[in-house]
MISEPA-101198 format. One record per residue: residue number from 1; residue in three letters; chain; z negated, y, x of N, C-alpha, C, O, CB in turn. Coordinates in nm, 2 decimals, always signed. Glycine has a CB too. Example, Ala and Ser with C-alpha at 12.3 -4.5 7.8 and 13.67 -1.06 7.14 Angstrom:
% residues 2
@num->1 residu->ALA chaine->A nz->-0.78 ny->-0.57 nx->+1.32 caz->-0.78 cay->-0.45 cax->+1.23 cz->-0.78 cy->-0.33 cx->+1.32 oz->-0.85 oy->-0.33 ox->+1.42 cbz->-0.90 cby->-0.45 cbx->+1.13 $
@num->2 residu->SER chaine->A nz->-0.71 ny->-0.22 nx->+1.28 caz->-0.71 cay->-0.11 cax->+1.37 cz->-0.79 cy->+0.00 cx->+1.29 oz->-0.80 oy->+0.11 ox->+1.34 cbz->-0.57 cby->-0.06 cbx->+1.41 $
***
This chain:
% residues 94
@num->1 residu->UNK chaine->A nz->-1.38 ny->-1.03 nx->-1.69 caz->-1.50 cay->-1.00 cax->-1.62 cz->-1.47 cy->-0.95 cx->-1.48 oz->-1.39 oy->-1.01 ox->-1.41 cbz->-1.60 cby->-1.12 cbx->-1.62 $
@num->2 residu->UNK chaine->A nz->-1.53 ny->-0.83 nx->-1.44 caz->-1.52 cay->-0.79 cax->-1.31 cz->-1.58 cy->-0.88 cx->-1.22 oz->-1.69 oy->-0.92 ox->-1.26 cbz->-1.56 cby->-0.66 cbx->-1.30 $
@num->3 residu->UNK chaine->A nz->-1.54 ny->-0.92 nx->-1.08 caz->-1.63 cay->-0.93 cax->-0.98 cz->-1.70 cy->-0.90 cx->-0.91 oz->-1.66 oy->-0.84 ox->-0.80 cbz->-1.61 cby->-0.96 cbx->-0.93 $
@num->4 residu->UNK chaine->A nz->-1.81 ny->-0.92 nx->-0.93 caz->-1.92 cay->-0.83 cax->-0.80 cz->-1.97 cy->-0.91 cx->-0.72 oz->-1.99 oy->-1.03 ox->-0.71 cbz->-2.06 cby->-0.77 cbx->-0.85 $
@num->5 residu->UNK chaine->A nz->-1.98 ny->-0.82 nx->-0.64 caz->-2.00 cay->-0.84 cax->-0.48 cz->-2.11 cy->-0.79 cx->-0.42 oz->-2.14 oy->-0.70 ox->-0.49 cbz->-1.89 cby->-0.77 cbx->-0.39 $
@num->6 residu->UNK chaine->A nz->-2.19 ny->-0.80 nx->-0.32 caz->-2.34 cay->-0.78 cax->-0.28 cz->-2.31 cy->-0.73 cx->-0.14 oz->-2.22 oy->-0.79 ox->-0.09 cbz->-2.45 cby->-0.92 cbx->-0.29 $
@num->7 residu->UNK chaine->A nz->-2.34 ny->-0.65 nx->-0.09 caz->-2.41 cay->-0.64 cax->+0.05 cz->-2.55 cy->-0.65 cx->+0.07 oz->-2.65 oy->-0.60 ox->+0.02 cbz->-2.38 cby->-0.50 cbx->+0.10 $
@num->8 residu->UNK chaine->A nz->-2.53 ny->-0.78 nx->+0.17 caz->-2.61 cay->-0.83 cax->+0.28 cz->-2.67 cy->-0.78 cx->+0.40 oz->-2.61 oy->-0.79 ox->+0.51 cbz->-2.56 cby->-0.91 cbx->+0.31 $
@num->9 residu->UNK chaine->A nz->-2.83 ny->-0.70 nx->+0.35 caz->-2.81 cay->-0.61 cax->+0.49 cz->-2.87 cy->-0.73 cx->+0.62 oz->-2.91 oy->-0.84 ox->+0.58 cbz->-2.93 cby->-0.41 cbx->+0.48 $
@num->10 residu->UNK chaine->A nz->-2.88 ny->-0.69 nx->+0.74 caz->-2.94 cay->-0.76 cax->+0.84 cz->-3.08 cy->-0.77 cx->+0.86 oz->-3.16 oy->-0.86 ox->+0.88 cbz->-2.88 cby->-0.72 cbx->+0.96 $
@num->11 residu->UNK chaine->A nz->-3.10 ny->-0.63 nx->+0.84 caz->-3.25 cay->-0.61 cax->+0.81 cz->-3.30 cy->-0.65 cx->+0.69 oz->-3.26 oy->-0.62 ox->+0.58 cbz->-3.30 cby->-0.48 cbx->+0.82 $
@num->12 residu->UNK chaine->A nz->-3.43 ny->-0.75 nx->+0.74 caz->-3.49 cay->-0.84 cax->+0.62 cz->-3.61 cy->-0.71 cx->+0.54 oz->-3.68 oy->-0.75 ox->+0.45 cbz->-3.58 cby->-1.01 cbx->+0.72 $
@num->13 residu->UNK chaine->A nz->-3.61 ny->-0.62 nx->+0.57 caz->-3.65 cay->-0.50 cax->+0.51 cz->-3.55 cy->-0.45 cx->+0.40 oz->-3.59 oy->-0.44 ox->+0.28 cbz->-3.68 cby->-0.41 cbx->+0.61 $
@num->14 residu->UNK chaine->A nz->-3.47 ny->-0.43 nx->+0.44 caz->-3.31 cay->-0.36 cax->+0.41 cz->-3.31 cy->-0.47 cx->+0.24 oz->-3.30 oy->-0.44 ox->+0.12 cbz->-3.13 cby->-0.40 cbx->+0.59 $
@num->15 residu->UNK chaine->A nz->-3.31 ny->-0.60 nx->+0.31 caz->-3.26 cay->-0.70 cax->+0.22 cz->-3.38 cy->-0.73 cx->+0.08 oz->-3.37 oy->-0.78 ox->-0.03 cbz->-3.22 cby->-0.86 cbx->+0.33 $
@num->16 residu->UNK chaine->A nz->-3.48 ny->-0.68 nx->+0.14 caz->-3.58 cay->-0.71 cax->+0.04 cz->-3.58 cy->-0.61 cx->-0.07 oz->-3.61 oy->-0.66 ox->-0.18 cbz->-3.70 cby->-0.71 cbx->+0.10 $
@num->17 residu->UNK chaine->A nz->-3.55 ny->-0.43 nx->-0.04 caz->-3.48 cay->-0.33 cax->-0.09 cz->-3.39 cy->-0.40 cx->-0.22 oz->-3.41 oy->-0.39 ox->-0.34 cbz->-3.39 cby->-0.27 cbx->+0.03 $
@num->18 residu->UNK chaine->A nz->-3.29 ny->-0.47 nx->-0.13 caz->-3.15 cay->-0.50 cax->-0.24 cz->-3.19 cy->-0.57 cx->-0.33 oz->-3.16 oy->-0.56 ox->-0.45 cbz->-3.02 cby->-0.57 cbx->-0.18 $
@num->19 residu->UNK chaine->A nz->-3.27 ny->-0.68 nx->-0.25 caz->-3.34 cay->-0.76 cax->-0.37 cz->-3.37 cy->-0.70 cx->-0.45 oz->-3.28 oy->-0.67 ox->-0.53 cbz->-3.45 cby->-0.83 cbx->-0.35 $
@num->20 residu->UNK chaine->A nz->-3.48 ny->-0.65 nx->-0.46 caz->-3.59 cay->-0.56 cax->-0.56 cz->-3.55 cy->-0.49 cx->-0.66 oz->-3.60 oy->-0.48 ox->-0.77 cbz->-3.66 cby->-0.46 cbx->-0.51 $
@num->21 residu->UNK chaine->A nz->-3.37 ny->-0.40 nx->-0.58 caz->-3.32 cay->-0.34 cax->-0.69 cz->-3.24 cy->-0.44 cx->-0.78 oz->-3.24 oy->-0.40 ox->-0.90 cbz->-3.24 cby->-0.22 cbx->-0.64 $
@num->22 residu->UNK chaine->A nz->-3.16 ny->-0.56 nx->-0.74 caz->-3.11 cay->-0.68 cax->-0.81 cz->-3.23 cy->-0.73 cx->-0.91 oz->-3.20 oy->-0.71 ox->-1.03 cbz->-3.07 cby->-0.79 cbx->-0.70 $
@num->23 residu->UNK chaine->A nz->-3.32 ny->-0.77 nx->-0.89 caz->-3.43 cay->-0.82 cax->-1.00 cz->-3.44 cy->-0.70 cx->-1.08 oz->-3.48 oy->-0.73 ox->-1.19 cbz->-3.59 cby->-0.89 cbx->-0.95 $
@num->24 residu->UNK chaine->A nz->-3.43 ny->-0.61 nx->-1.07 caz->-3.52 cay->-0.47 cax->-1.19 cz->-3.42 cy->-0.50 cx->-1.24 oz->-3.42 oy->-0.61 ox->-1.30 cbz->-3.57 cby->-0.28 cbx->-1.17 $
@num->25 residu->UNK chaine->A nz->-3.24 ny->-0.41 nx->-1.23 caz->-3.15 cay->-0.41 cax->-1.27 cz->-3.11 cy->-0.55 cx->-1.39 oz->-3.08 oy->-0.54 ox->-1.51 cbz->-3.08 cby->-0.40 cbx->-1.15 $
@num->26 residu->UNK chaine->A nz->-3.13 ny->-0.70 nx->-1.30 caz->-3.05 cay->-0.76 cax->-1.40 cz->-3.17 cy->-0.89 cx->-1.39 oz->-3.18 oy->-1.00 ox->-1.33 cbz->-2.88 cby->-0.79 cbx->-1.35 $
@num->27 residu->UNK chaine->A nz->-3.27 ny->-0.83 nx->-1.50 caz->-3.37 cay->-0.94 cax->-1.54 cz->-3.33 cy->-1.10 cx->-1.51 oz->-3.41 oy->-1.18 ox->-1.46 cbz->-3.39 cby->-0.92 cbx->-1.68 $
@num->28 residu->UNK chaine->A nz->-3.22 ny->-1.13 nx->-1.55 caz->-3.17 cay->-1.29 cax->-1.55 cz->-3.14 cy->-1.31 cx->-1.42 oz->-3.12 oy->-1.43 ox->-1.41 cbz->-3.03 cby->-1.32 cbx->-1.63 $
@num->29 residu->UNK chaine->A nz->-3.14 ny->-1.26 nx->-1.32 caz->-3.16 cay->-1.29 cax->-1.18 cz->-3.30 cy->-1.34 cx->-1.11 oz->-3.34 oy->-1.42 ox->-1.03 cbz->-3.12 cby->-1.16 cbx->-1.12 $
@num->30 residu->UNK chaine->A nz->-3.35 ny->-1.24 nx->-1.20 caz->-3.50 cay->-1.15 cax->-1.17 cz->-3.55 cy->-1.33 cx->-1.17 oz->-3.57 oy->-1.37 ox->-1.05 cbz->-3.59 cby->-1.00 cbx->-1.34 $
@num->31 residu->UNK chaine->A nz->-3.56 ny->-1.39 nx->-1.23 caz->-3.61 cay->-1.51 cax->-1.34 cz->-3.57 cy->-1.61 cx->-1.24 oz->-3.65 oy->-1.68 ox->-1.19 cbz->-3.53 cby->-1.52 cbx->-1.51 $
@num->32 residu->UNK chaine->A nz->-3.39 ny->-1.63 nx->-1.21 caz->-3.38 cay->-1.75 cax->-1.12 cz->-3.45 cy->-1.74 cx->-0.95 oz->-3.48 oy->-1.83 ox->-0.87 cbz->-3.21 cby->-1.78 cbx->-1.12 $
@num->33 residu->UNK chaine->A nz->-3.47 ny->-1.62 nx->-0.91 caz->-3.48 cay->-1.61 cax->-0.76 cz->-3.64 cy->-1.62 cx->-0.74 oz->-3.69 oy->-1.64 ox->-0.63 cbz->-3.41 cby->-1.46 cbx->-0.69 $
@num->34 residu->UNK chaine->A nz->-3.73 ny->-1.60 nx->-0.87 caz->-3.84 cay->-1.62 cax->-0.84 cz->-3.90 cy->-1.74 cx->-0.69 oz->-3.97 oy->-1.73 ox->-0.59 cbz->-3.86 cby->-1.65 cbx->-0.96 $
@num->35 residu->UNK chaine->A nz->-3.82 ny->-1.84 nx->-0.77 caz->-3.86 cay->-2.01 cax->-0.70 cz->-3.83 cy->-1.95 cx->-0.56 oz->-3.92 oy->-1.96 ox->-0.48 cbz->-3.75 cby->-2.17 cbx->-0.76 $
@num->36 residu->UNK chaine->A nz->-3.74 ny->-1.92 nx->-0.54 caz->-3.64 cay->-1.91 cax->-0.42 cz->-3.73 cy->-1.85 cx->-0.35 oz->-3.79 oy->-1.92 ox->-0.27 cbz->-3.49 cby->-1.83 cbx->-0.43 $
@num->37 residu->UNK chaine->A nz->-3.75 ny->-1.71 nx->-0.38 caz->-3.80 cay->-1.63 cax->-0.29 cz->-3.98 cy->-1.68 cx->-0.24 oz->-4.02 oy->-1.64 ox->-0.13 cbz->-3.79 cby->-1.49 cbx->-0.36 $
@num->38 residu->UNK chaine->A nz->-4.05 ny->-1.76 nx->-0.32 caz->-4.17 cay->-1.84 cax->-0.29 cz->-4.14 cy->-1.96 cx->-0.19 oz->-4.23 oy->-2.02 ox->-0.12 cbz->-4.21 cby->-1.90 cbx->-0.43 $
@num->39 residu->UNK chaine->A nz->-4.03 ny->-1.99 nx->-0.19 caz->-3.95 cay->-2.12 cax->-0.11 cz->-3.92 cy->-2.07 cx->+0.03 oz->-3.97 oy->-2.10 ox->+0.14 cbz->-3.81 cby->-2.17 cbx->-0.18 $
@num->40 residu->UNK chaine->A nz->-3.82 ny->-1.98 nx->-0.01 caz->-3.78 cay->-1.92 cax->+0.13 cz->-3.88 cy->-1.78 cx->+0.21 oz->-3.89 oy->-1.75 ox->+0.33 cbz->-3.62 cby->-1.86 cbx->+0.12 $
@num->41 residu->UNK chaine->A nz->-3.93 ny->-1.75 nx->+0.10 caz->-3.97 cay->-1.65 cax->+0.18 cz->-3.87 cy->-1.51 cx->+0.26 oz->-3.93 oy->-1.40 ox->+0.29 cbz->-4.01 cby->-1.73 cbx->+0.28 $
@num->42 residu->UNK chaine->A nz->-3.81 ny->-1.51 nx->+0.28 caz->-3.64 cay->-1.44 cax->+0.32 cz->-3.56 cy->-1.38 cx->+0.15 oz->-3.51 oy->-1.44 ox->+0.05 cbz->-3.51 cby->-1.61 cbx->+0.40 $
@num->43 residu->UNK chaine->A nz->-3.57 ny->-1.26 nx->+0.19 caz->-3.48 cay->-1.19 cax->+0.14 cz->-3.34 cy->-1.24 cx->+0.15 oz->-3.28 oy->-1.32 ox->+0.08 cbz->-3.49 cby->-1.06 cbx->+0.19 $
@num->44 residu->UNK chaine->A nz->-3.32 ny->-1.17 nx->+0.28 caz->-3.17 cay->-1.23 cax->+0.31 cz->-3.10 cy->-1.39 cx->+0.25 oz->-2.99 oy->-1.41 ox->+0.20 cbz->-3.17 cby->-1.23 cbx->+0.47 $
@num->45 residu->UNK chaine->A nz->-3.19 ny->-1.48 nx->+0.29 caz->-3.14 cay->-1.62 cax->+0.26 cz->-3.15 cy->-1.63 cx->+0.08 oz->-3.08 oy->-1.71 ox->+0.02 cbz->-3.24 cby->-1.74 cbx->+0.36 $
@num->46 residu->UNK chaine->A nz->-3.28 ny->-1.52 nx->+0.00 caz->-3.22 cay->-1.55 cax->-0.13 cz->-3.09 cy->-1.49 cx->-0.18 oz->-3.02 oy->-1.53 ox->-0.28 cbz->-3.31 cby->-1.51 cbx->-0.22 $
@num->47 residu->UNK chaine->A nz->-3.05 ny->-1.35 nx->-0.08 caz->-2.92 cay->-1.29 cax->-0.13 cz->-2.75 cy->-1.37 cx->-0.10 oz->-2.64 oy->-1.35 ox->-0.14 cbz->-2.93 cby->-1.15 cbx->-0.07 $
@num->48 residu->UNK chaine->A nz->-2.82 ny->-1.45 nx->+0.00 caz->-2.72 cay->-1.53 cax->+0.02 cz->-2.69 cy->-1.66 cx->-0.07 oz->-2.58 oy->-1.71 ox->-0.08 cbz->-2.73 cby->-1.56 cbx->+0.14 $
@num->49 residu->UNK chaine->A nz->-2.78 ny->-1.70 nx->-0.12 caz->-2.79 cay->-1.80 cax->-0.26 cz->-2.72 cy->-1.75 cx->-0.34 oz->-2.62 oy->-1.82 ox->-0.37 cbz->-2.93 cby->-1.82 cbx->-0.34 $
@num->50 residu->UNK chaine->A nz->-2.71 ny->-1.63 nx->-0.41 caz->-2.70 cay->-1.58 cax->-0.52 cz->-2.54 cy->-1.57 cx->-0.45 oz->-2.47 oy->-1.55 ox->-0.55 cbz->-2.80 cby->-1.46 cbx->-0.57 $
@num->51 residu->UNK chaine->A nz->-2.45 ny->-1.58 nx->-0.34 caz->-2.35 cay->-1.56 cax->-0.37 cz->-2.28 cy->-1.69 cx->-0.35 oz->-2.16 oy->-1.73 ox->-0.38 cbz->-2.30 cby->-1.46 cbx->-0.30 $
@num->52 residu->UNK chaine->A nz->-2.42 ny->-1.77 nx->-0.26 caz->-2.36 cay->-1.94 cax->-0.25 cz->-2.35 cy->-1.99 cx->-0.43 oz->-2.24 oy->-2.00 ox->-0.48 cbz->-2.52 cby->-2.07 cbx->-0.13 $
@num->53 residu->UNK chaine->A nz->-2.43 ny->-2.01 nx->-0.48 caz->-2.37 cay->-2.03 cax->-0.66 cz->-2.34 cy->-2.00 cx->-0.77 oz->-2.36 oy->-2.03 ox->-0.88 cbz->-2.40 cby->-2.09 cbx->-0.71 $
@num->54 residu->UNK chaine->A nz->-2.23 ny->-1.85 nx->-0.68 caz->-2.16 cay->-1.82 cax->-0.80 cz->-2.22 cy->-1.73 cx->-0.84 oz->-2.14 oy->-1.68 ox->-0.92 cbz->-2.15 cby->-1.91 cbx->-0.90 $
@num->55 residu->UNK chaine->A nz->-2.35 ny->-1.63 nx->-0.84 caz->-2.37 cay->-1.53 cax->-0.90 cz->-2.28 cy->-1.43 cx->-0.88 oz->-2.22 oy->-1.36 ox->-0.96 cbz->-2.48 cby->-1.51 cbx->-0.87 $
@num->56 residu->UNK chaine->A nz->-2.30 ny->-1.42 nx->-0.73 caz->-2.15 cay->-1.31 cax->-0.68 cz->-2.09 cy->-1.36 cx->-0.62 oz->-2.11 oy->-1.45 ox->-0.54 cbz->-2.15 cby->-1.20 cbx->-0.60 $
@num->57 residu->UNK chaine->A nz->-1.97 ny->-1.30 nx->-0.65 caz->-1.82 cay->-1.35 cax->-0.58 cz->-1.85 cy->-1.34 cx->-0.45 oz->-1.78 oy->-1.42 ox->-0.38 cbz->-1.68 cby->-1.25 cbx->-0.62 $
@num->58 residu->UNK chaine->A nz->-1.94 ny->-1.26 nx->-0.37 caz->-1.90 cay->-1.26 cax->-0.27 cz->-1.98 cy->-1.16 cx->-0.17 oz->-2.07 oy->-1.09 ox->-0.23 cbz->-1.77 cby->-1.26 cbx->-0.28 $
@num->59 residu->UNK chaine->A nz->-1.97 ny->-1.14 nx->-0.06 caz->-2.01 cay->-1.05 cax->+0.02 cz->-1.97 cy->-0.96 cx->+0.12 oz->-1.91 oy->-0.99 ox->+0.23 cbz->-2.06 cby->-1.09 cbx->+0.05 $
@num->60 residu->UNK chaine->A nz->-2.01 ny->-0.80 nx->+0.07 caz->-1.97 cay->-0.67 cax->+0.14 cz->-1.98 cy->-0.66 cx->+0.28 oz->-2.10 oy->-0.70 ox->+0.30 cbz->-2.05 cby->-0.56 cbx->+0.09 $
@num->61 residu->UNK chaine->A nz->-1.93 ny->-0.64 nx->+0.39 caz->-1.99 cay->-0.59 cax->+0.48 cz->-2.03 cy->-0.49 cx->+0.51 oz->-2.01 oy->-0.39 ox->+0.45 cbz->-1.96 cby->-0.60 cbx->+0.53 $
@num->62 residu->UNK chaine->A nz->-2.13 ny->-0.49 nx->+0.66 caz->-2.17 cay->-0.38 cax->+0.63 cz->-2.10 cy->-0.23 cx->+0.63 oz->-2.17 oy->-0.14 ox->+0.58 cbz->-2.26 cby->-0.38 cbx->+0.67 $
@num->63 residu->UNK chaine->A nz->-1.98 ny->-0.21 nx->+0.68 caz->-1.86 cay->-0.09 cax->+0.68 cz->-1.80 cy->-0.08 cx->+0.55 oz->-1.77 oy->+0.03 ox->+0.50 cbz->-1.74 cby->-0.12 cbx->+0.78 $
@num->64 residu->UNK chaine->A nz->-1.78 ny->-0.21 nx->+0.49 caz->-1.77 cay->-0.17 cax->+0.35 cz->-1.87 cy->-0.12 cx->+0.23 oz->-1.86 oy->-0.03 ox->+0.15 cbz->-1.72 cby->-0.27 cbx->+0.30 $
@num->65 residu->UNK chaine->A nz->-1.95 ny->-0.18 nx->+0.24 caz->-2.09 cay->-0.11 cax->+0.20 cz->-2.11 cy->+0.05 cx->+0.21 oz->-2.15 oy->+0.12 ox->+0.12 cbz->-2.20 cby->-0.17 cbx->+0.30 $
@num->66 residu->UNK chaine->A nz->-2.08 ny->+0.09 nx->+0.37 caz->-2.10 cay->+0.25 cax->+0.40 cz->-2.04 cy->+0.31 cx->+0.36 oz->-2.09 oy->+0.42 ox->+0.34 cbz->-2.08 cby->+0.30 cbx->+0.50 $
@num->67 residu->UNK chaine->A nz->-1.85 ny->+0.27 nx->+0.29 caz->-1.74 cay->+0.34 cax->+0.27 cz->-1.82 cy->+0.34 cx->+0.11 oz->-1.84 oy->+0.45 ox->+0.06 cbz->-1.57 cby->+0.26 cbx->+0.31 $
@num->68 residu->UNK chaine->A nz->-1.86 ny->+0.19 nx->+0.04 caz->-1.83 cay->+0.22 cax->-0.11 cz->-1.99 cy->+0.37 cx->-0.15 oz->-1.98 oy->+0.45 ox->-0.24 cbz->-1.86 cby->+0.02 cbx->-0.22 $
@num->69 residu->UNK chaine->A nz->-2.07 ny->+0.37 nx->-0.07 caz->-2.20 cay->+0.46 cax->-0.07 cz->-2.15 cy->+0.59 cx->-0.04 oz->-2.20 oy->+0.70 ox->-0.09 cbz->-2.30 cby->+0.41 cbx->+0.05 $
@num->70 residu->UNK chaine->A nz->-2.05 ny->+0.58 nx->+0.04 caz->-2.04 cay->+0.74 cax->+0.09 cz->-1.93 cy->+0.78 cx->-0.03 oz->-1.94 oy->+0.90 ox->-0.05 cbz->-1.97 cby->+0.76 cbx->+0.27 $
@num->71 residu->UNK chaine->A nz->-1.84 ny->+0.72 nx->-0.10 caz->-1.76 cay->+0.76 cax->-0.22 cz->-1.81 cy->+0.76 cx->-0.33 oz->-1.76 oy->+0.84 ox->-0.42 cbz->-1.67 cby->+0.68 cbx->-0.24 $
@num->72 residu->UNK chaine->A nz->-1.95 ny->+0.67 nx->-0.37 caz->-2.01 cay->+0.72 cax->-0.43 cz->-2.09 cy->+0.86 cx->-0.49 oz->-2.13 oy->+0.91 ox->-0.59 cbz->-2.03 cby->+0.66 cbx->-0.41 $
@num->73 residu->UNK chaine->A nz->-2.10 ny->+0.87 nx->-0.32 caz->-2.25 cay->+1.00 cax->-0.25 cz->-2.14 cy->+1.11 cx->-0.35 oz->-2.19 oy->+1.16 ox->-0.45 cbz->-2.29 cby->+1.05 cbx->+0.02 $
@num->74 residu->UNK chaine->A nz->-1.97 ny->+1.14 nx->-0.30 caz->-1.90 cay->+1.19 cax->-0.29 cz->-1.85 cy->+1.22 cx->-0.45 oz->-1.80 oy->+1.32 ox->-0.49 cbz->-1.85 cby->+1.14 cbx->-0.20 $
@num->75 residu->UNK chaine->A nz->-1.87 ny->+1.12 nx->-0.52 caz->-1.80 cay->+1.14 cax->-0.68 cz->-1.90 cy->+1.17 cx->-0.79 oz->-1.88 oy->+1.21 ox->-0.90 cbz->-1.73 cby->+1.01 cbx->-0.73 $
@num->76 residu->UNK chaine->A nz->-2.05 ny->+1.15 nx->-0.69 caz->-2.17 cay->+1.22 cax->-0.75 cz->-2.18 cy->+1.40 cx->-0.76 oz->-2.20 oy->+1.49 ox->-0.84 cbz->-2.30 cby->+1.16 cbx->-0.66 $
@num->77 residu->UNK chaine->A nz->-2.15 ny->+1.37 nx->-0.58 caz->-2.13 cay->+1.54 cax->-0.56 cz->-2.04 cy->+1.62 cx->-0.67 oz->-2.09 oy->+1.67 ox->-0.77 cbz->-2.05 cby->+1.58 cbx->-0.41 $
@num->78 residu->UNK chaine->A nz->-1.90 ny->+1.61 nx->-0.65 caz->-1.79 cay->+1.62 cax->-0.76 cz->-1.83 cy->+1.68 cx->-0.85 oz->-1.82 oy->+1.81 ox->-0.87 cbz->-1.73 cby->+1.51 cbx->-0.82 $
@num->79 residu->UNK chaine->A nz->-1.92 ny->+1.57 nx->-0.96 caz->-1.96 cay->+1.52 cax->-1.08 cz->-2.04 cy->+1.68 cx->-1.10 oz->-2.01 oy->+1.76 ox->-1.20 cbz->-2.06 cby->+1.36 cbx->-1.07 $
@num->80 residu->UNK chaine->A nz->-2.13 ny->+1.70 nx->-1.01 caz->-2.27 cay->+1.76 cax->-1.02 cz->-2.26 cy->+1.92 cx->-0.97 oz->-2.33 oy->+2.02 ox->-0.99 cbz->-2.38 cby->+1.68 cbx->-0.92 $
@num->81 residu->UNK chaine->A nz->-2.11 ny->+1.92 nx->-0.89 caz->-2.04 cay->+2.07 cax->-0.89 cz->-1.95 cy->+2.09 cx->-1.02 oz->-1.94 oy->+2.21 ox->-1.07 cbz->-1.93 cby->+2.10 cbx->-0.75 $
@num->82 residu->UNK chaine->A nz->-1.91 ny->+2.01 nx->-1.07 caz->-1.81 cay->+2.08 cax->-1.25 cz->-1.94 cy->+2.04 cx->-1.32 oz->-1.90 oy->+2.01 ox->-1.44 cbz->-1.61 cby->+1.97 cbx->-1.34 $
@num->83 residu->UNK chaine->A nz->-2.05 ny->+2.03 nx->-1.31 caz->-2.15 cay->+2.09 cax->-1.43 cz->-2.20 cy->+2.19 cx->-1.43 oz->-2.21 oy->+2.28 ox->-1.52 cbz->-2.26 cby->+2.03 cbx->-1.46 $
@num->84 residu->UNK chaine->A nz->-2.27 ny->+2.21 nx->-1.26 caz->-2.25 cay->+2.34 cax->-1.26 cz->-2.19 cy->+2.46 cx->-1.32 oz->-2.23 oy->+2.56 ox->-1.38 cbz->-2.21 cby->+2.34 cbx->-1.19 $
@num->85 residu->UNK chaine->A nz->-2.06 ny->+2.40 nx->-1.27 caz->-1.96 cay->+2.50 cax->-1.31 cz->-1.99 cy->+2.56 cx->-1.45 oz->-2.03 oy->+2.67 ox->-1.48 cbz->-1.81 cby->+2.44 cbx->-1.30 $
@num->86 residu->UNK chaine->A nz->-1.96 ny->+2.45 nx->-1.52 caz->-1.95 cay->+2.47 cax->-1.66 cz->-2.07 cy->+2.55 cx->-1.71 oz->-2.05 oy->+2.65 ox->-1.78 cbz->-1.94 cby->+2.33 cbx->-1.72 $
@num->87 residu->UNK chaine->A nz->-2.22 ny->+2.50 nx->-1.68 caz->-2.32 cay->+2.58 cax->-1.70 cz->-2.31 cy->+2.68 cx->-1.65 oz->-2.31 oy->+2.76 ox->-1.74 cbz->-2.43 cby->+2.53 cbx->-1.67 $
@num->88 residu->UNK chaine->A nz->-2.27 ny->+2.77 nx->-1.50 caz->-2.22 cay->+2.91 cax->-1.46 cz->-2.15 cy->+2.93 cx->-1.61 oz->-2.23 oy->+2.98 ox->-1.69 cbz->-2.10 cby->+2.92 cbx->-1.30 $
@num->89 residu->UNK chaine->A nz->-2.02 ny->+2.90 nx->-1.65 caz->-1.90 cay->+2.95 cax->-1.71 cz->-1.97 cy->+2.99 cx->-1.86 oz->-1.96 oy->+3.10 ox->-1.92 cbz->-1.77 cby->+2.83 cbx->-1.71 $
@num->90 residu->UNK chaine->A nz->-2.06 ny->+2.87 nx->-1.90 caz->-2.13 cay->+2.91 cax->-2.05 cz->-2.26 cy->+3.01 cx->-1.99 oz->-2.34 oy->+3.01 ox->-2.09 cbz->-2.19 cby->+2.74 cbx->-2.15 $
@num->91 residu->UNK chaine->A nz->-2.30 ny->+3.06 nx->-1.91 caz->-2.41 cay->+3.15 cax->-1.90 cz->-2.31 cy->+3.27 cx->-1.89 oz->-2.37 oy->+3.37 ox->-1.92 cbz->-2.52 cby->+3.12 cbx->-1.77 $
@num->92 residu->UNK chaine->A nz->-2.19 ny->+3.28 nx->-1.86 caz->-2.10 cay->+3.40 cax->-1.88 cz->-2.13 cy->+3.49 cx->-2.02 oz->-2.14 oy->+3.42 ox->-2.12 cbz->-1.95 cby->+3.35 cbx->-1.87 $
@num->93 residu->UNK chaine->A nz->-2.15 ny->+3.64 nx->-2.02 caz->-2.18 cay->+3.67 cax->-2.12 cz->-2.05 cy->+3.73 cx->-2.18 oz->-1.98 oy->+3.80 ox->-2.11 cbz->-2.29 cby->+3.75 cbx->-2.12 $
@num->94 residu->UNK chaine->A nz->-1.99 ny->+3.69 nx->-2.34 caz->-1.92 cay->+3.66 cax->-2.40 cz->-1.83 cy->+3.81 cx->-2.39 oz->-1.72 oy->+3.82 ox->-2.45 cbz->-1.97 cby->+3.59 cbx->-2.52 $
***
């Protein structure tokens, strides 16, 4: 099993974001943080639960966060210029 890791943003806007996309993504989350988030109220302090027991290994900062987003942004790009391509190369007439 791989380890995953969360970034924790500062902004309790930011964090409510991450939340939101964590519950759609992985229903079985979705289910325990209910209580939590009725309790605390705070984004942030439920995303910090989830790495206080073990859901995630752990937590991104936020420079690491920017680096893994912008390599992402970057292997999307890549990805979305050789289809291109390929669609140019098959619109070539034979």
């Amino acid at each position: 099993m791989i380890p995953e890791f969360i970034h924790i943003p500062s902004d309790e806007g930011e964090a409510a974001a991450v939340l939101s996309y964590i519950v759609e993504a992985r229903p079985e989350i979705g289910a325990r943080t209910q209580l939590k988030q009725f309790a605390s109220g705070s984004a942030r302090a439920i995303l910090k639960s989830l790495v206080n027991d073990g859901t995630f290994a752990g937590r991104l900062s936020d420079y690491d966060a920017r680096c893994f987003h912008e390599e992402i942004s970057r292997y999307e790009a890549e990805g979305q210029e050789r289809v291109d391509a390929e669609v140019d190369r098959r619109a070539q007439p034979v």
